[in-house]
Every structure is written in C-alpha cells, then in structure tokens.
C-alpha positions in Angstrom: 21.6 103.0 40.6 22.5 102.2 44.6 19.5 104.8 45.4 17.4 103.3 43.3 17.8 99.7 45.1 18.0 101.5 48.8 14.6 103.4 48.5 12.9 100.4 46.6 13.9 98.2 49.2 12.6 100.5 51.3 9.2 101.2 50.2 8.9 97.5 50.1 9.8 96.9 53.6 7.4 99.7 54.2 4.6 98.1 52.1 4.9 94.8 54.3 4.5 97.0 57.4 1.5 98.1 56.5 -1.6 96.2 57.4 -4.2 97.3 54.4 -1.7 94.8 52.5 -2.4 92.2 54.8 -6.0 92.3 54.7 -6.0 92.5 51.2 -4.0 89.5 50.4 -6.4 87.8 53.0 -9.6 88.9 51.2 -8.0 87.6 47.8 -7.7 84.0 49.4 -10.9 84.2 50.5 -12.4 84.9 47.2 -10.0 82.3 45.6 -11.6 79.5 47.8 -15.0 81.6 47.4 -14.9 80.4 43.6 -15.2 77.1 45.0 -18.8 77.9 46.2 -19.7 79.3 43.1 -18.1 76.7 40.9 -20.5 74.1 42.8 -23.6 76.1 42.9 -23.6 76.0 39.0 -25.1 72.5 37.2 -23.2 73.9 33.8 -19.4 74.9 33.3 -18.3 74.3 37.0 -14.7 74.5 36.3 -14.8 77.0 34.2 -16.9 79.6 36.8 -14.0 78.3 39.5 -11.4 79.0 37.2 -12.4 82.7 36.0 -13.6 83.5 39.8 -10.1 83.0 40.8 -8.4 84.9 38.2 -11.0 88.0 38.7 -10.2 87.6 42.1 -6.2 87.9 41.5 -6.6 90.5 38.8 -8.9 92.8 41.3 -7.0 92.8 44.3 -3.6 93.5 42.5 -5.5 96.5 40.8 -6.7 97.9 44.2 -3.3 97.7 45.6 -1.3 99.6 42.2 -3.8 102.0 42.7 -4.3 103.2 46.5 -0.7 102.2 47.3 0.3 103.9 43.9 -1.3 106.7 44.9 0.6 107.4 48.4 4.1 106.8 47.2 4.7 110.4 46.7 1.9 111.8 48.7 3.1 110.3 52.1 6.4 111.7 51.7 4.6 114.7 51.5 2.5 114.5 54.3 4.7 113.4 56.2 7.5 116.0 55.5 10.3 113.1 54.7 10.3 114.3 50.9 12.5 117.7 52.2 15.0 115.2 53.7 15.3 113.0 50.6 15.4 115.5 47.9 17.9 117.5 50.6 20.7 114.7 49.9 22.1 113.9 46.8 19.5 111.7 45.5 17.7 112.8 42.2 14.3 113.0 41.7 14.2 110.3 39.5 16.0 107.7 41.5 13.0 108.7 44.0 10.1 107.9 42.0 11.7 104.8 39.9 13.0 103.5 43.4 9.2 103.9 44.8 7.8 102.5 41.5 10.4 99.1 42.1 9.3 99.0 45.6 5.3 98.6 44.9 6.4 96.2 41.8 7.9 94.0 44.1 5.3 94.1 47.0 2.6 93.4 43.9 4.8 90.9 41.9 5.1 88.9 46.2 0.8 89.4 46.3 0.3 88.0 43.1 3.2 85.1 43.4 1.4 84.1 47.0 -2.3 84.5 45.4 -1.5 82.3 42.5 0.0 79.5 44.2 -3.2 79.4 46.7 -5.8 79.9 43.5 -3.4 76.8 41.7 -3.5 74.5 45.1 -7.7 75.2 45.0 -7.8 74.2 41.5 -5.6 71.3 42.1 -7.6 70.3 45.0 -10.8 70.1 43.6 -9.5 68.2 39.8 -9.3 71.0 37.9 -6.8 70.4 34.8 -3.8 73.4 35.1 -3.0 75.0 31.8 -0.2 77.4 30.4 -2.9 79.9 29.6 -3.7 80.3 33.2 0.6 81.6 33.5 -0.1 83.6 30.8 -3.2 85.5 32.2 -1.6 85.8 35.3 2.0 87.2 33.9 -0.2 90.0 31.9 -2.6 90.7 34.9 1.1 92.0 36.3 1.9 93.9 33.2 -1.4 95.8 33.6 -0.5 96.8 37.3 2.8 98.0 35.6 0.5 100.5 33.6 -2.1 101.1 36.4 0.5 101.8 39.2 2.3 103.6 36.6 -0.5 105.8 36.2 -1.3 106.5 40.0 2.5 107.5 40.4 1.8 110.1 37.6 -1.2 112.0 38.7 0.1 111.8 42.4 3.0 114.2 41.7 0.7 116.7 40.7 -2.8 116.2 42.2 -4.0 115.3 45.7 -4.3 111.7 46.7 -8.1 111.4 46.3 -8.3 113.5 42.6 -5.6 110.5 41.6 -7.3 108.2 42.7 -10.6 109.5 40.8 -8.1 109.8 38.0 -6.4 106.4 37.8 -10.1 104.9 38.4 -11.0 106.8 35.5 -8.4 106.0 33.1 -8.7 102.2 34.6 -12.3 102.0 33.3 -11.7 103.8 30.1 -8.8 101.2 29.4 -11.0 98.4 29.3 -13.9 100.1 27.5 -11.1 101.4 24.8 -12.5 99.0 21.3 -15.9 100.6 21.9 -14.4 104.3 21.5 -13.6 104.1 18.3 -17.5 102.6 17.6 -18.8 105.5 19.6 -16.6 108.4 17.5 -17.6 107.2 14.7 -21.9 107.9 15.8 -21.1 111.0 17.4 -22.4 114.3 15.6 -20.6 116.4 17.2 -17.2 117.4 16.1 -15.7 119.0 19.7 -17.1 115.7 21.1 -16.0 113.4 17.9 -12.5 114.7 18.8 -12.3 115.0 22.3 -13.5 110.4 22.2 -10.7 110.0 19.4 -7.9 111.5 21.2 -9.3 109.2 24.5 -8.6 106.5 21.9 -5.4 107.0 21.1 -4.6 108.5 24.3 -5.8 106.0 27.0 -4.3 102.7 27.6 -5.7 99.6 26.0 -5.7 97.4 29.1 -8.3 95.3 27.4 -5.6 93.7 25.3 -3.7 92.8 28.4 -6.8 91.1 29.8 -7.2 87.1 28.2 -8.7 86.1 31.8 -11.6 84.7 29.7 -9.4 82.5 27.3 -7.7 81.1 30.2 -10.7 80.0 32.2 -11.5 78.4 29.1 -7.9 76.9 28.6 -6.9 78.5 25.4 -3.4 79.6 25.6 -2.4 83.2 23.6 0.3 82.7 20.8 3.4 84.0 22.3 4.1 86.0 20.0 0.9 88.4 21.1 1.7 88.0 24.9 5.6 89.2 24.0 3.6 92.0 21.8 1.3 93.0 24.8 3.9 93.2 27.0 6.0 95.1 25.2 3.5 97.5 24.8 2.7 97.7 29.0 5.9 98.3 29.3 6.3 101.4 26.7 3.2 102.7 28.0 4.6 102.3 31.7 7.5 104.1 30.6 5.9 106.7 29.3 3.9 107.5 32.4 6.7 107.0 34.4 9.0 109.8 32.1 5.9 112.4 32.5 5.6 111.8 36.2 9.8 112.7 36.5 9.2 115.3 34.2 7.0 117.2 36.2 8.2 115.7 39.5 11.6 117.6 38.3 9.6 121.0 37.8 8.0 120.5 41.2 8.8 123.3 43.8 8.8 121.8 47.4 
C-alpha cells in the first residue's frame, strides 16, 4: 500500500512539473470566460449557452489530459529506461500502474477542482443562478476521466503511445455514440457486421450515461439514485480496465 502512495505522489509531483498541464488549465479558463462572449452574442437562452459553454469547456480539457497524460504513464518509463529500475526493486507491477493511475486522478481531480471554481465565480459574476445539477455534472465529468484514463493506461502497456492514443480516441467516440449501436445492429444485413456492432455494444463504455451536461445547463438536477448508479458503473468499468491492463502488464517481458 506505501508503494502505491510513494509513486502516486510522485507521478503527481511529476504531472505539476510538466508545462502541457499548465497550458491546459490556462486554455480551460480561457474558454470558461470565453462562454461569456457567447452567452452575450445570443438574444435567446443567454444563460443557458454560458452555462453549457463552461461545462463543455471543463469536460474537454479533463478528457485531453486522461488521455495524452494517460497515455505516457507507462510509456515514459519506457522511454526513459526508469521502468528496469522500478520493476528491479521490490515493487509489484500492480502497485506501479494503480500508483500511476492515483497520481493522474489527483492531478485531474486538482484541474477540475481549480476549473470549477473559476467557471462558478464567472457564473456568479454575471447573475447566473448556481444549481446542484451543475455538482452533479461536474462529479460525473470526473467519473468519465476515471474510465477514459483507465482506458489509455490499458492500451499503453501493450501498444505504442500514438496507436493508444488512436485507440482511447476511438473508444472515447464510440462511448458517446453507444444508444445508436443498438439502432444500427438492428438495420444491418450483414451478419459478420451485425455481430461485430453488437459486441461494440456491449463491449464499449457507455459514457453517454455519464454525460447530463445538458440537464445541468438547463438546471435539472439527476435523481441521486441514477448518479450513485452511474457511478458505480464508471467505477466497475474502470476497474475492469485497470485488472486487464495488470494483467498483461504482469505477462510483459522488459
């Protein structure tokens, strides 16, 4: 368990060092306060537009960070030759990756803590009313970066950086396009094609049920009841990904 806390800390301190973050978070602010410009350029639903802008904005950024940053947890080490050292002392494999996977959490779960108070200050600023529901699309915007970093951790301990990035992109997309799979099975004539659309069905995530953005610009709140639901099902799916990636990780010959 102390291995697991030393390297997370570690790839978090590490995460801070590096600059891309910075710019990031910096382009997310920018985009926050951008909403601004769009919310008064529209005669109809100005709060609304403001509102959604800001939460795309959130929601974008954290992906791009779980999935380029997800993606060089393992392959750095590699590059750089450090993984020998590691996997040298007695550290398991697992604490490795889990300890990396902590580490991005917490740089993510900082981003997104510093975003949201700067996207609520520009909403407070300019009279816009605060809701629950905003909390609530926020706290599962997180739970899908579980999944999506979850996912570029997986493919990266078996593929080079830019095939898991194509991957994870991939996967990404095809989470959010997941309720029209089914719809487009059912059309298809072809039964090698039929299948291979089913099994992406039950297969891929469903990161569309994780995704209420629109319900909170609106100021509907989810029952709690499906926001426990959704996020107990990020964080199965995480843990799924997460036992494949040690899984092969273990098998890996360095």
């Amino acid at each position: 368990m102390w291995n697991i806390v030393v390297i997370a800390l570690n790839t978090f301190r590490e995460n801070l060092r590096d600059k891309i973050l910075y710019n990031l978070l910096l382009f997310a602010i920018f985009l926050i306060g951008g909403s601004v410009v769009l919310g008064k350029l529209s005669i109809m639903e100005h709060d609304k537009i403001m509102t959604d802008a800001g939460l795309a904005a959130i929601n974008m950024v954290g992906v791009v960070i779980a999935i380029f940053v997800g993606i060089g947890l393992v392959s750095k080490e590699i590059e750089r030759r450090t993984i020998y050292t590691i996997i040298a002392r007695p550290i398991r494999r697992f604490d490795f990756l889990f300890g990396k996977y902590l580490g991005l959490m917490t740089t993510l779960a900082v981003n997104i803590a510093i975003m949201l108070l700067v996207y609520l200050a520009v909403l407070w600023f300019n009279h816009i009313p605060l809701h629950a529901s905003l909390l609530q699309a926020v706290q599962l915007m997180f739970v899908e970066m579980l999944i999506v970093t979850a996912t570029a951790l997986c493919f990266s301990t078996f593929s080079t950086p830019s095939l898991s990035a194509m991957f994870t992109v991939g996967l990404y997309v095809v989470g959010h396009l997941i309720s029209d799979l089914r719809g487009i099975a059912e059309k298809i004539d072809n039964d090698v094609i039929k299948t291979v659309v089913t099994a992406l069905y039950y297969i891929c995530p469903n990161l569309e049920m994780l995704n209420i953005k629109g319900q909170a610009a609106a100021g509907v709140s989810v029952m709690l009841s499906y926001q426990a639901i959704a996020t107990a099902y990020g964080l199965f799916y995480s843990g799924f990904l997460l036992a494949i990636a040690c899984l092969v990780f273990e098998r890996r010959d360095f």
